[in-house]
C-alpha positions in Angstrom: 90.3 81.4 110.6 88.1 84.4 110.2 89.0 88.1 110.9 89.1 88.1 115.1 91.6 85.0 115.1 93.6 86.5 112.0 93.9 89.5 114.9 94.8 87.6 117.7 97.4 85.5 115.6 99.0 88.7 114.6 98.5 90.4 118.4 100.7 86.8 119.5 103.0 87.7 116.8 103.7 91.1 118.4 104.9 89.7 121.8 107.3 87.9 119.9 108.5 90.5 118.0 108.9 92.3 121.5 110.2 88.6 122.5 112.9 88.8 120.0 113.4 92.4 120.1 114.7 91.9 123.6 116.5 89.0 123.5 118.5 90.9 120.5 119.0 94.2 122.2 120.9 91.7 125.3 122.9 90.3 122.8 124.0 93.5 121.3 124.4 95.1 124.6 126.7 92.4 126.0 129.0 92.2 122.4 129.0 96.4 123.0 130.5 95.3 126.7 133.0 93.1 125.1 134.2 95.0 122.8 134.5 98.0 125.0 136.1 96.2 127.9 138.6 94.4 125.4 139.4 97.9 124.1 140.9 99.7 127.4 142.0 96.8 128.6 144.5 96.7 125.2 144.5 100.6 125.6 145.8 100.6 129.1 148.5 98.0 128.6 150.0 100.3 125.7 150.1 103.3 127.5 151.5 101.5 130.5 148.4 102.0 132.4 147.3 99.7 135.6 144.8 97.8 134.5 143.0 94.6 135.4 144.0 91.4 133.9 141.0 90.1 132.7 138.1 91.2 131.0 135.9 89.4 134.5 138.2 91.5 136.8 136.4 94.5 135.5 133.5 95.6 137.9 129.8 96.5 137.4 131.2 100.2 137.4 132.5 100.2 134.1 129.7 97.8 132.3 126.3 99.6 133.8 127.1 102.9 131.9 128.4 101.3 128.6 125.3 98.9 128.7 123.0 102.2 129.7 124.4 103.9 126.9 123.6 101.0 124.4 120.1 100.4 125.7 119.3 104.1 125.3 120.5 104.3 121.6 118.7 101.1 120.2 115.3 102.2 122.4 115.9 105.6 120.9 116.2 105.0 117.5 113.3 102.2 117.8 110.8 104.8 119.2 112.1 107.7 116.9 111.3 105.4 113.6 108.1 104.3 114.9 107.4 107.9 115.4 108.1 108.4 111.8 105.9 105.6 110.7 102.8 106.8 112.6 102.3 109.4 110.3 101.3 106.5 107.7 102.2 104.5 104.9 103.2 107.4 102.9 106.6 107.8 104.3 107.3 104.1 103.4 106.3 104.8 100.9 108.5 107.9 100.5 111.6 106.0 101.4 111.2 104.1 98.5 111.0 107.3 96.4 107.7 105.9 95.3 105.4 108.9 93.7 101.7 109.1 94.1 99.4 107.8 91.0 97.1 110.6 90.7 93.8 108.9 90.9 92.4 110.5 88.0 95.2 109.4 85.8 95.0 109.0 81.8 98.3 106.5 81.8 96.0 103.1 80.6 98.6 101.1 82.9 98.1 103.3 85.9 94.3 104.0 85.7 94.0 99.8 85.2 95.9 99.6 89.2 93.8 102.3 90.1 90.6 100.6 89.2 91.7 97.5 90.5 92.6 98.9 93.8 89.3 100.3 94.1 87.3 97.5 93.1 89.0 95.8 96.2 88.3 98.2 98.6 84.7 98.2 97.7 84.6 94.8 97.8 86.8 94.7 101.2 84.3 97.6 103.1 87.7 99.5 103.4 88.8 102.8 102.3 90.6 102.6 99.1 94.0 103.3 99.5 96.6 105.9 97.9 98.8 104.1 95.1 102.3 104.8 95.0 104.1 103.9 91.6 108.7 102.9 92.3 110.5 103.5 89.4 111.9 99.7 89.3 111.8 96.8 86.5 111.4 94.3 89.2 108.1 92.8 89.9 106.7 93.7 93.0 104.2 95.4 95.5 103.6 95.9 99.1 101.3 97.9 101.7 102.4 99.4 104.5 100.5 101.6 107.3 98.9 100.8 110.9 95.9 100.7 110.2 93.7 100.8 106.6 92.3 104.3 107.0 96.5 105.1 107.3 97.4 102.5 104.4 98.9 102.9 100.6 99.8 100.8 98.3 102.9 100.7 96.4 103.8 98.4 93.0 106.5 98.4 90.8 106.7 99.7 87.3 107.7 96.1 86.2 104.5 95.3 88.1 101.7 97.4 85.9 104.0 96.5 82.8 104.5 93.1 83.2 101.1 91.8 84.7 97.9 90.8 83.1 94.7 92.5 84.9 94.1 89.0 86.5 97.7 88.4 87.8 98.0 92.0 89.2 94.5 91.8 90.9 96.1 88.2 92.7 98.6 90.9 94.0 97.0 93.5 95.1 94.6 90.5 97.0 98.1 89.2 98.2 98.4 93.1 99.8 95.0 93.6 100.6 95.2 90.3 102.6 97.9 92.0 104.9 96.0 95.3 105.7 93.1 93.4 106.8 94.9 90.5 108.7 96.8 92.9 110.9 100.0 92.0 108.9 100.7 95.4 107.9 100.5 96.9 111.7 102.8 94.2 112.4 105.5 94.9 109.9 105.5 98.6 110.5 106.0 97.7 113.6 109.0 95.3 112.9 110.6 98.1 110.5 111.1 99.9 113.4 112.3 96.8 115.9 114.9 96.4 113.1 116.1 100.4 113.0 116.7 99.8 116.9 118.8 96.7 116.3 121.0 97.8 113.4 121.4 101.4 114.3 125.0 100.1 116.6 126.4 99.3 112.9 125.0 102.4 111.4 127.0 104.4 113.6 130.1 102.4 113.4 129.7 102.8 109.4 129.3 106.3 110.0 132.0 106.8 112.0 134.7 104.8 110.0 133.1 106.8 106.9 134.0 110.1 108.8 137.1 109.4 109.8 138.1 108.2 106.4 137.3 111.1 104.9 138.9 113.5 107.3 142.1 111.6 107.2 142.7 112.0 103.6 141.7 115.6 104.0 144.1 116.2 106.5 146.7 114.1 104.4 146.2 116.2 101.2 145.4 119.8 102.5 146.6 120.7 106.5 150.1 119.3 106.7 152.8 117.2 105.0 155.0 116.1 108.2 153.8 113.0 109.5 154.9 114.1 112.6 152.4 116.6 112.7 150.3 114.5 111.3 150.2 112.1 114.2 150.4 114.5 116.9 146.7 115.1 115.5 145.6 112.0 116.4 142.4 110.4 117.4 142.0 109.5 113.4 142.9 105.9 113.9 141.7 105.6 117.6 138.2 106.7 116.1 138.4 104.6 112.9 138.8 101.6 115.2 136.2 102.0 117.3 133.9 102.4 114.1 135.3 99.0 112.9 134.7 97.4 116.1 130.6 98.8 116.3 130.5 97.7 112.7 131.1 94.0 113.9 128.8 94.4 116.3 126.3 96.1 113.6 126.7 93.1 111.9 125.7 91.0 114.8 122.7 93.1 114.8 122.1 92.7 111.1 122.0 88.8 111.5 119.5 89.1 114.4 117.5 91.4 112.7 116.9 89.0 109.6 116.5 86.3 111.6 113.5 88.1 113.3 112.4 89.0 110.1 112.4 85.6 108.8 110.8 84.4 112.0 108.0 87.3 112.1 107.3 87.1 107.9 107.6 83.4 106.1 104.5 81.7 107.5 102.2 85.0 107.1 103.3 85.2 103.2 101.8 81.9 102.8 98.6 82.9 104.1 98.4 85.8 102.0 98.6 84.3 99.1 96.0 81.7 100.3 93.7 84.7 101.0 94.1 86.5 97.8 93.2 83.0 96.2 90.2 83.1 98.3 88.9 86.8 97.6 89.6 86.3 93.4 89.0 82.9 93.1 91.7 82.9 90.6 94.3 80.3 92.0 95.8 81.1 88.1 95.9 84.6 88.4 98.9 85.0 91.3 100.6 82.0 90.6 100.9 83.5 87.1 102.8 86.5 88.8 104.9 84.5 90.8 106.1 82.9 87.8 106.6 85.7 86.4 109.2 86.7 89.0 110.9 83.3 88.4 111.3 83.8 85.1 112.1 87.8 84.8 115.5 88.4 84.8 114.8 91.5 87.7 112.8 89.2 89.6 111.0 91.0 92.3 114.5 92.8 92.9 113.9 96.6 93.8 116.2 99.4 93.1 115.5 101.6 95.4 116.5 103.3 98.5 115.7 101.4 102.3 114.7 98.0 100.4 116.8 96.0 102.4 115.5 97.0 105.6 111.9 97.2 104.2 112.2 93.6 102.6 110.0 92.1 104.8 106.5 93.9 103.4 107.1 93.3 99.8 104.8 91.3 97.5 108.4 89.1 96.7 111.7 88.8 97.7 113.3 92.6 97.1 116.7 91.9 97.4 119.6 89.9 94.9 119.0 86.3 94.8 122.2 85.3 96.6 120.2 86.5 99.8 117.7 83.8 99.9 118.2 81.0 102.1 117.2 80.4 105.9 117.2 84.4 106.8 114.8 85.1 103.6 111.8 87.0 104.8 109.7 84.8 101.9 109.3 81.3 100.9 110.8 80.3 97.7 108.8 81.2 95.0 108.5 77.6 93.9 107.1 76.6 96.8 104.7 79.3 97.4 103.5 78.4 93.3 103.2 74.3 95.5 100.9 76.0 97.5 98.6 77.5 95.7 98.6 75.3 92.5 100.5 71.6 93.0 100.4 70.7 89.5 101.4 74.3 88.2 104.0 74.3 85.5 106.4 76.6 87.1 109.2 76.6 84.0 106.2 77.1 81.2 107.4 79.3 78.2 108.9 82.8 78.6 106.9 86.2 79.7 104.6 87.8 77.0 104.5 91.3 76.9 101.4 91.9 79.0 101.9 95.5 79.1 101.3 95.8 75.3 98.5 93.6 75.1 96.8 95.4 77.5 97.2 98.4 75.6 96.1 96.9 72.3 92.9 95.4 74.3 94.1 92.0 74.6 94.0 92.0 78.3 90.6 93.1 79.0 88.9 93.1 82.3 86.9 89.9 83.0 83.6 88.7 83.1 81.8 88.2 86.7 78.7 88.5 86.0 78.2 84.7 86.6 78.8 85.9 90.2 76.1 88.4 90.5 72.7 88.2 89.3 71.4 89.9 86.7 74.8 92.1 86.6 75.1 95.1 84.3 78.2 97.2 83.2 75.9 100.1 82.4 76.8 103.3 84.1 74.2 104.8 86.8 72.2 101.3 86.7 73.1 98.9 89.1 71.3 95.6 89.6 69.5 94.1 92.5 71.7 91.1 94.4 69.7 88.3 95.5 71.9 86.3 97.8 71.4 86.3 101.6 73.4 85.3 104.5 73.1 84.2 108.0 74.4 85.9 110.9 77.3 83.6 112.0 78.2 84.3 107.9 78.5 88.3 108.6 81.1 87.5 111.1 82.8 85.2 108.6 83.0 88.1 106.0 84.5 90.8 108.1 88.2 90.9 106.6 87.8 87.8 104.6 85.6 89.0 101.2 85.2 86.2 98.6 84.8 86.5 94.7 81.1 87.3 95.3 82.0 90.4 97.1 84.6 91.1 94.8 82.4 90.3 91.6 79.7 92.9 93.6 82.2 95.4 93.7 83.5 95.4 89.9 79.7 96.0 89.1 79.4 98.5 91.3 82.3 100.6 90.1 81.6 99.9 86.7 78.0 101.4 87.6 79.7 104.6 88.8 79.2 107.1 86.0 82.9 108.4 84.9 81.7 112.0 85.1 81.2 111.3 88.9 84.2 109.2 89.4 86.8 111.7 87.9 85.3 114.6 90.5 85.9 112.4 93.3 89.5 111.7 92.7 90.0 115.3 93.4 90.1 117.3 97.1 87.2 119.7 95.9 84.9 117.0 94.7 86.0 114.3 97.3 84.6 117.0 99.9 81.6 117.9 97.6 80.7 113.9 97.6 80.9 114.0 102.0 78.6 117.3 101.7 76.2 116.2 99.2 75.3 112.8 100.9 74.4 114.5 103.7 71.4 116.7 101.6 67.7 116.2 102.5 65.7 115.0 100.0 63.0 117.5 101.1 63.8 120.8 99.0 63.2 123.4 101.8 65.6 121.5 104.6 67.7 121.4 101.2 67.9 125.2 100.9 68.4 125.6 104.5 71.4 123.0 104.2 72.8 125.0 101.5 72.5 128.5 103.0 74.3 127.0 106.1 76.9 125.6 104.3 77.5 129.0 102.3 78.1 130.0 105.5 80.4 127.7 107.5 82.4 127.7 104.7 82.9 131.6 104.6 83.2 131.1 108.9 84.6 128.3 109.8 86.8 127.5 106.6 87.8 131.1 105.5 86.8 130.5 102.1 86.6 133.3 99.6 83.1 134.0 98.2 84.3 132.5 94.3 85.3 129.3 96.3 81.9 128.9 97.8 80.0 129.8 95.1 82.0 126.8 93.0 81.8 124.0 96.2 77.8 125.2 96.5 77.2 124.7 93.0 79.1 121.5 92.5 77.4 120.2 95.7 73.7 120.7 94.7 74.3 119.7 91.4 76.1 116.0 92.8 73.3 115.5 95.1 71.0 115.8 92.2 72.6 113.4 90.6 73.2 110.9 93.2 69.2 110.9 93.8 69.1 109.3 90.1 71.9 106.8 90.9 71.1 103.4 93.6 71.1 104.0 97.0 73.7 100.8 97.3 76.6 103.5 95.8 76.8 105.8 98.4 79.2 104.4 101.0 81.6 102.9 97.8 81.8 106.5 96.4 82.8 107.5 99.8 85.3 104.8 99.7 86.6 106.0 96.9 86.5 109.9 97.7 88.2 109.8 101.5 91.4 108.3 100.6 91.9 111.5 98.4 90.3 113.6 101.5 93.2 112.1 103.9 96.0 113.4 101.9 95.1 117.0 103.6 96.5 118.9 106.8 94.7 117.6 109.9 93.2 121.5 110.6 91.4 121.1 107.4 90.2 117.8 107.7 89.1 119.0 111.2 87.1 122.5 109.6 85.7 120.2 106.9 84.4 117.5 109.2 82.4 121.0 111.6 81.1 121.8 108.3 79.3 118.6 108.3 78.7 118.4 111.3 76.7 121.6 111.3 74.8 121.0 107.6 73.7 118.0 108.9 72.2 119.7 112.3 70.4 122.2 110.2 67.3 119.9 110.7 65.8 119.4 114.3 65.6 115.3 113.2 69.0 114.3 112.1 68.4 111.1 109.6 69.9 108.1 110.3 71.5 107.6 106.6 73.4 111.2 107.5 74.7 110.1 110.7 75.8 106.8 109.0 77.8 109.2 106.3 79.3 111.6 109.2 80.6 108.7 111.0 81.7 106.3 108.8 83.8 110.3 107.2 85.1 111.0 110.8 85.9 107.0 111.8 88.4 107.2 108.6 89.6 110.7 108.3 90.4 110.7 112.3 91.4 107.5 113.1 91.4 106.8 117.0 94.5 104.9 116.8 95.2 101.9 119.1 92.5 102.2 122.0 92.8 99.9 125.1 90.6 96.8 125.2 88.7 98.0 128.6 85.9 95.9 128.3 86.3 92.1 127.8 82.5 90.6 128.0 79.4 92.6 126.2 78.1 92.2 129.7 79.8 95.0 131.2 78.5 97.5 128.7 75.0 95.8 127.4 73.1 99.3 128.2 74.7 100.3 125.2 74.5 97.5 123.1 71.0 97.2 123.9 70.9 100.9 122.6 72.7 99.9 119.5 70.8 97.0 118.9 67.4 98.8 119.3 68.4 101.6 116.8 69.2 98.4 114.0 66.4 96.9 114.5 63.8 99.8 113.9 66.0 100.5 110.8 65.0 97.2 109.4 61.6 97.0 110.3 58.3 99.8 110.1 56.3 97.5 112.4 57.2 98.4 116.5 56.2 95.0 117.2 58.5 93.2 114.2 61.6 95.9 115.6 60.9 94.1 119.0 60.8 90.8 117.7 64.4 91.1 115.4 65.7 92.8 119.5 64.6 90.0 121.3 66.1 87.7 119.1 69.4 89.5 118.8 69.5 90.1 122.7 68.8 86.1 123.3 71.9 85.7 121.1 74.0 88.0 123.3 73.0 85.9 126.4 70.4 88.4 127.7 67.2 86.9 127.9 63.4 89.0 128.8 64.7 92.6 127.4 62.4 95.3 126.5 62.9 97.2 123.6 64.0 100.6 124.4 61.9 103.2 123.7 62.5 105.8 120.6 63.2 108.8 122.8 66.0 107.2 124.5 67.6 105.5 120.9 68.2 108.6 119.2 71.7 110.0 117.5 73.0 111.5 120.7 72.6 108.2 122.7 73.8 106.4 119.6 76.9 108.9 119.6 77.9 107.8 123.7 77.1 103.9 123.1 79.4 103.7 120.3 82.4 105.5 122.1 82.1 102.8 124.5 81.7 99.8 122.6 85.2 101.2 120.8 87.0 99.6 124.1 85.4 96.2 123.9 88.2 93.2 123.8 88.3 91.3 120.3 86.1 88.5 120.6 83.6 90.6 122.5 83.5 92.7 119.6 83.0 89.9 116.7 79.9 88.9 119.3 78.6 92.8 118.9 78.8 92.1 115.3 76.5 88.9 115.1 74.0 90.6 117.5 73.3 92.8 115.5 73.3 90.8 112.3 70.9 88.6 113.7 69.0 92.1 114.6 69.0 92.4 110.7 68.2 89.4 109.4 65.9 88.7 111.6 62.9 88.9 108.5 65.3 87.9 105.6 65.7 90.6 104.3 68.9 93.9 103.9 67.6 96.8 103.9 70.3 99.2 102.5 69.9 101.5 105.9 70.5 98.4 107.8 73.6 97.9 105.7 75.0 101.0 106.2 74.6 101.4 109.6 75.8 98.3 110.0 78.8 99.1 108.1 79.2 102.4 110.0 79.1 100.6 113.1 81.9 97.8 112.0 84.0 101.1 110.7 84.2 102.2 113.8 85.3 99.0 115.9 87.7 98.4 113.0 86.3 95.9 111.6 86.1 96.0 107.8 82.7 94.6 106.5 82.0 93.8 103.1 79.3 94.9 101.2 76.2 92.9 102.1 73.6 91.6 99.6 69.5 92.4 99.9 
């Protein structure tokens, strides 16, 4: 199942949630009616009231409001969480009172995740996402957000204590699964499906809490006459009617597990089946699920909101007693079946891994079998020599192996540290966006720089030590990144616009103008800048969900011939080979005798326009875009790293995360 399907299993999977969320909220809303009806119907015969006799005599009258009421309370609370959530996977993060790993950490445990997370993300062709660290012995993780350019991470302390390097890298495989898979989208979702549900019991709690407490204070403090005392009333009339929404509360408490167990189970498996695939390293997470087994936390988290967030976690977050036929995960043994059959589950007790990774037991493994000719010297980076064929592009869009992965750990290892510790910082993760843009042609340089002295004063407001400092440290990283392999640039970024997205939305609006406008300073605006500017504005501004307008490439093939032309000259010096790799890629879309458009009607600006409406193609349409123009690329064997990158700036935006791709 490659990347497309994983999205249309997990779009299925939201119209059950909706499925289920509906088919709850009826059942809720009629045990509201009951209760409500059996209330005055008890309420009028004690106060001597006419009333009817049975709970059927009552008329639509008196159930349309109550069932009005209901319906507007769990819709309410459903949309008002969501709206919480869309702000990203920070204030899951939050409500697990997680705190941020600063990237640039000197904690050896900490910067070890941090490492790991972003060799992933490399290796994934996905931002690299924030790291949260929950103060809890239990081993566990789990990502939440709706999209990756809106994802985090989050791991336990027992996690980074209790994990080698290769079991915590199965992990945070296991979580990177889910952000690619459209898992993640789908359990943010289903935390806030689950607020709707259970929010009937959370105000009966509330309101039998309440009372409580203003009943003893009345008891203690207004009044010793118990006359007077019950001539307050209401105390017990309102505790009652707490109790009786706490029953139905826990009505909606059984439907909402069920719907989590329904929704999460079968997806858990296939995470762990993916993060097998990306590491290769069947050893590595069975190891940590064993390690659950045999801790005596577990994956248990101490932590505020866990049981209604138990669904995204890495294991089971709640006491053991709650496992069974509503658990949201399979049992660990069986998930250990899965991945390794002849595991030995039971095998000897945990070893501290924490201290042997401080003592340099624990070290970080060697890939270079993976990669030829691989290197772990900073600023050098090897050539790779694999190639792959169009259909295999496709295939590697959300679904990196341990090539990609062992790719990745070279490159980040080729990162020199200098450069790496600037860009988990906001000044340097902007200087790394400005400085890619740079011409290497030193009077279009000076221009750029001039301009930028100036936006930044204009448009940013920035005081003249600020820009003499950003200026400085600009020209003096694009010097440096000439000396360093063309095949780092989009990884740093990676690495820098997670840190970028952590800023107010005016900024990150001013900052993307200021590219904008340094990369306008020339009349010919380079392809490799464009790629930079997009691929910065695709993740720092995410579109959010867009409507699939256009189900067939047919109904927009101006534009992907557009598209397709600008690829192919990227690739290819020759006019007549360009035409050749178009033809070919446009016989693969179905669209035979094409001509290849010419360069004055391919440039950014018509680039710009085709893109915006190939955002609204339909799924599979889009995984078709993809192998046109990867056959457009391949077309003469070979990768150049333009061709790459645009391709990659292209799958960015249609949210499709590509791997790095080899020469």
């Amino acid at each position: 199942m490659n990347f497309f399907e994983h999205q249309l299993q997990a779009r299925r999977q939201s119209k059950l949630l909706i499925l289920l969320f509906l088919l709850a909220v009826t059942l809720i809303v009629a045990a509201v009616n009951f209760v409500a009806a059996f209330g005055y119907l008890y309420g009028a015969s004690e106060i001597g009231l006419a009333a009817p006799a049975a709970v059927s005599d009552l008329g639509v009258g008196f159930f349309l409001p109550t069932s009005l009421v209901v319906i507007a309370v769990v819709f309410g609370a459903t949309l008002w969480k969501l709206s919480q959530l869309a702000r990203g996977g920070h204030v899951v993060a939050e409500m697990l009172g997680g705190e941020r790993v600063d990237p640039g950490t000197h904690n050896p445990l900490q910067s070890r995740l941090i490492n790991i997370v972003e060799e992933m993300a490399i290796a994934s062709g996905t931002p690299a996402p924030p790291v949260y660290l929950i103060d809890s012995p239990g081993i566990n993780a789990f990502a939440a957000g709706f999209s990756p350019n809106q994802a985090v991470i989050g791991v336990t302390s027992g996690c980074i204590e209790l994990l080698s390097r290769d079991e915590l890298q199965g992990v945070i495989a296991h979580e990177f699964s889910h952000i690619l898979n459209g898992d993640m989208r789908l359990n943010m979702r289903l935390i806030g499906v689950l607020h709707g549900i259970m929010i009937i019991g959370l105000l009966g709690q509330a309101l039998m809490r309440g009372t409580f407490k203003r009943s003893r204070y009345r008891y203690r403090y207004l009044d010793s006459d118990p006359a007077r005392r019950r001539s307050a009333g209401g105390a017990p009339q309102t505790f009652l009617v707490g109790a009786a929404l706490m029953v139905v509360g826990y009505l909606g408490f059984f439907l909402g597990n069920l719907i989590k167990a329904a929704v999460s189970r079968q997806r858990e498996y296939l995470a762990d089946a993916s993060a097998v695939q990306f590491t290769r390293n069947a050893d590595g997470i069975a190891n940590a699920l064993r390690k659950i087994r045999l801790h005596i936390g577990g994956a248990r988290i101490d932590a505020p909101n866990s049981e209604q967030l138990n669904h995204i976690f890495f294991g089971e977050a709640l006491s053991a007693g709650f496992a069974g036929w509503l658990s949201t995960h399979p049992r660990l043994e069986q998930r250990i079946r899965r991945i390794k059959p002849h595991f030995p589950i039971d095998h000897d007790p945990l070893p501290g891994v924490g201290v042997e990774y401080l003592q340099g037991a624990d070290p970080i493994p060697d890939l270079s079998a993976f990669v030829a000719g691989a290197t772990t010297e900073p600023g050098n980076l090897s050539a790779a020599t694999a190639t792959v064929a169009a259909g295999d592009v496709v295939e590697l869009i959300g679904k990196p192996g341990e090539q990609q992965l062992a790719r990745a750990v070279e490159i980040h290892r080729a990162i020199p540290q200098s450069l790496l510790d600037q860009l988990h910082s906001q000044r340097g993760a902007r200087a790394l966006c400005l400085s890619l843009l740079l011409s290497g042609n030193n009077a279009i340089q000076q221009l750029q720089l001039e301009c930028l002295r100036a936006e930044l004063r204009g448009n940013e407001r920035a005081d003249d030590n600020q820009v003499t400092q950003l200026v400085a440290q600009i020209a003096a990283m694009g010097g440096q990144l000439q000396r360093l392999s063309d095949e780092l640039r989009l990884p740093l970024l990676d690495i820098a616009l997670p840190v970028l997205s952590m800023i107010p939305v005016s900024q990150i609006r001013a900052h993307l103008r200021t590219m904008r406008a340094v990369m306008l300073v020339s009349q010919q605006v380079e392809l490799r800048q464009y790629v930079i500017f997009a691929i910065c504005r695709a993740q720092l501004l995410p579109s959010g969900d867009r409507v699939a307008r256009h189900r067939s490439l047919q109904k927009v093939i101006a534009q992907v011939m557009i598209v397709t032309a600008i690829v192919a000259r990227a690739g290819h010096d020759d006019e007549a080979e360009a035409e050749a790799a178009f033809l070919a890629a446009m016989n693969g879309a179905g669209v035979a005798d094409m001509k290849l458009p010419a360069v004055s009607k391919t440039g950014i600006g018509a680039l710009e326009k085709s893109l915006r409406e190939l955002t609204d193609l339909a799924l599979m349409p889009k995984m078709k875009l993809v192998e046109v123009l990867a056959t457009a690329i391949l077309h003469d064997d070979e990768v150049r790293i333009d061709e790459r990158e645009i391709l990659r700036a292209i799958c960015e935006i249609l949210d499709c995360p590509l791997p790095p791709l080899s020469s």
